[in-house]
C-alpha positions as CSV (number, residue, x, y, z in Angstrom):
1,X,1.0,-11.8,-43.1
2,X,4.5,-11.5,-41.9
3,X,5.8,-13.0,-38.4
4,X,6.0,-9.3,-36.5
5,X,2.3,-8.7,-37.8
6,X,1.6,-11.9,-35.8
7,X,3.5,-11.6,-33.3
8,X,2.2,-7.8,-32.6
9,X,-1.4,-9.0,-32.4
10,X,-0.4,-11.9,-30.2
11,X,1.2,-9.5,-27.9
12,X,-1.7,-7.4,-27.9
13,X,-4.1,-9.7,-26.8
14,X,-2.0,-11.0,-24.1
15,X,-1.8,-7.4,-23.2
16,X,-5.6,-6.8,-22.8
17,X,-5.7,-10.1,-20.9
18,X,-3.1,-9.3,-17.8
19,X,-5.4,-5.7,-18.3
20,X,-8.7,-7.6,-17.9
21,X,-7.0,-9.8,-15.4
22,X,-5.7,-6.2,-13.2
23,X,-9.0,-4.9,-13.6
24,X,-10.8,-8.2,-12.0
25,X,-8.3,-8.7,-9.1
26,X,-9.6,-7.9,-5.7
27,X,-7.9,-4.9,-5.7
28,X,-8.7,-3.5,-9.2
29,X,-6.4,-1.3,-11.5
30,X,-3.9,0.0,-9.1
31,X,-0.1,1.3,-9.8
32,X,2.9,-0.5,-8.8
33,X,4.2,0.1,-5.3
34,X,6.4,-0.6,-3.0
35,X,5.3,-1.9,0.7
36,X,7.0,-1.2,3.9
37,X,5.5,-4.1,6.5
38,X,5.9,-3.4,9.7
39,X,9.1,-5.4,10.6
40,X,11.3,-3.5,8.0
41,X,11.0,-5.5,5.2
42,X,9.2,-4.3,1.5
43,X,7.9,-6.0,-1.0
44,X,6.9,-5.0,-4.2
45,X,3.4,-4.5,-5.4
46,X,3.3,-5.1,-9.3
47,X,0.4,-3.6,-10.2
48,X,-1.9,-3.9,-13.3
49,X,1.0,-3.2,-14.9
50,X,3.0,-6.2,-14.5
51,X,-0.6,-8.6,-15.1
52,X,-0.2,-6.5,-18.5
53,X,3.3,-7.2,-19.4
54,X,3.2,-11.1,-17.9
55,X,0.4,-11.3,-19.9
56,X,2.0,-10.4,-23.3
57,X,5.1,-12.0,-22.5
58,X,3.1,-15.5,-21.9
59,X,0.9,-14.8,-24.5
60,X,3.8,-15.1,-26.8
61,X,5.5,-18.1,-25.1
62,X,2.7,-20.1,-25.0
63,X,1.8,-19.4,-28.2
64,X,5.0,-20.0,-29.7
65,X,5.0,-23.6,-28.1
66,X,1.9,-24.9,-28.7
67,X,1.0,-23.6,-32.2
68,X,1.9,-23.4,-35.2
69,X,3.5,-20.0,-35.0
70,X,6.6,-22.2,-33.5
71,X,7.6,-24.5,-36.4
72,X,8.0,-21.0,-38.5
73,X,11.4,-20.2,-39.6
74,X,13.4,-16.7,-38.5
75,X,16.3,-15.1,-40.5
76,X,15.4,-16.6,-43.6
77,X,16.0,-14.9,-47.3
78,X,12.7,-15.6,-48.2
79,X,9.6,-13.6,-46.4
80,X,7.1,-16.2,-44.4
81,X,3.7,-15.9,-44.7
82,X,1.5,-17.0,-41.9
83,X,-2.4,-17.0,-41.7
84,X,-3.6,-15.8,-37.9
85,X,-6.5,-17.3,-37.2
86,X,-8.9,-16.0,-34.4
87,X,-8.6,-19.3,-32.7
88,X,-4.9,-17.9,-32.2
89,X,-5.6,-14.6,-31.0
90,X,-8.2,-15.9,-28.2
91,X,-5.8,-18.5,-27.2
92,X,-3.3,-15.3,-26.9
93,X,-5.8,-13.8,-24.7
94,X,-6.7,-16.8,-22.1
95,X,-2.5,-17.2,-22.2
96,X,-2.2,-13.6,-20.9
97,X,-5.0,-13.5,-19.0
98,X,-4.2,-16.8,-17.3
99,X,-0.2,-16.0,-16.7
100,X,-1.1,-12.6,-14.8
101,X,-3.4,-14.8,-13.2
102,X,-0.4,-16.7,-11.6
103,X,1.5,-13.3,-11.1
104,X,-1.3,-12.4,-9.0
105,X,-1.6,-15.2,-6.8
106,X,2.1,-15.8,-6.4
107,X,2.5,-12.1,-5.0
108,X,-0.6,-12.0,-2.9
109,X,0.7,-15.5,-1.9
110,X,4.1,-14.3,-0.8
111,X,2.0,-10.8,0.9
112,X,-0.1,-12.9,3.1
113,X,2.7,-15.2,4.0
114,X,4.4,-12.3,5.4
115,X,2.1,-10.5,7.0
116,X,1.1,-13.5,8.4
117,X,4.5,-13.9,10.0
118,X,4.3,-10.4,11.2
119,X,1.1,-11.1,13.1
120,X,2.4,-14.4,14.9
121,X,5.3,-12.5,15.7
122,X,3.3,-9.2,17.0
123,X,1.0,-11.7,19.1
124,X,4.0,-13.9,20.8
125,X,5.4,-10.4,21.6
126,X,2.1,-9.2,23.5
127,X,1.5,-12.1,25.2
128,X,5.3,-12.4,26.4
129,X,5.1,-8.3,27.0
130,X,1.9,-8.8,29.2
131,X,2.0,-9.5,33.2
132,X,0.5,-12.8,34.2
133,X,-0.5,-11.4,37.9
134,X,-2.9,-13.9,40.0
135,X,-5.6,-15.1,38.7
């Protein structure tokens, strides 16, 4: 089996992982988007789409590393032969599904971080905006 054969089913099951990974997140498979918060700024929403291509793409790092798949040669005269094992293509998998995983978090991270700035910022506002009177 030749190097893109592998390679393709690596990317693929990277692929289904940032899928399966989209489709488990708290807001299931949803489109990428663009945010407006409230104080001007956006921030972009990657959607299941970016947990699918994450996925491939770390499915094919991490394999690369940390299997054989690595030590093969590229450019050679000669075609390579290499044997994919299923061992491969489920370590593929957990690679994608675990590196969307981190997509996830990092952007919900950097969406709560914000909005949480926009809420201290809304409440010091209100209570500096409201009359203190007698009590």
């Amino acid at each position: 089996m030749g190097i893109g054969y592998v390679i393709g089913w690596i990317l693929c099951a990277g692929l289904v992982g940032g899928l399966l990974n989209g489709y488990l997140a708290a807001e299931g498979l949803v489109m990428p988007r663009r945010e407006s918060l409230p104080d001007g700024q956006t921030i972009f929403r990657p959607g299941f789409l970016g947990n699918v291509i994450v996925g491939a793409v770390t499915a094919v790092v991490l394999t690369s590393l940390y299997s054989p798949i690595g030590g093969l040669k590229l450019g050679t005269a000669s075609a390579q032969s290499y044997d994919l094992t299923v061992g491969a293509v489920v370590g593929a998998f957990l690679n994608g599904l675990g590196g969307a995983r981190l997509l996830t978090q990092e952007v919900n991270r950097r969406y709560d971080d914000l909005a949480k700035r926009n809420m201290t910022t809304a409440l010091t506002e209100s209570l500096e905006s409201t009359p203190t009177g007698d009590r």
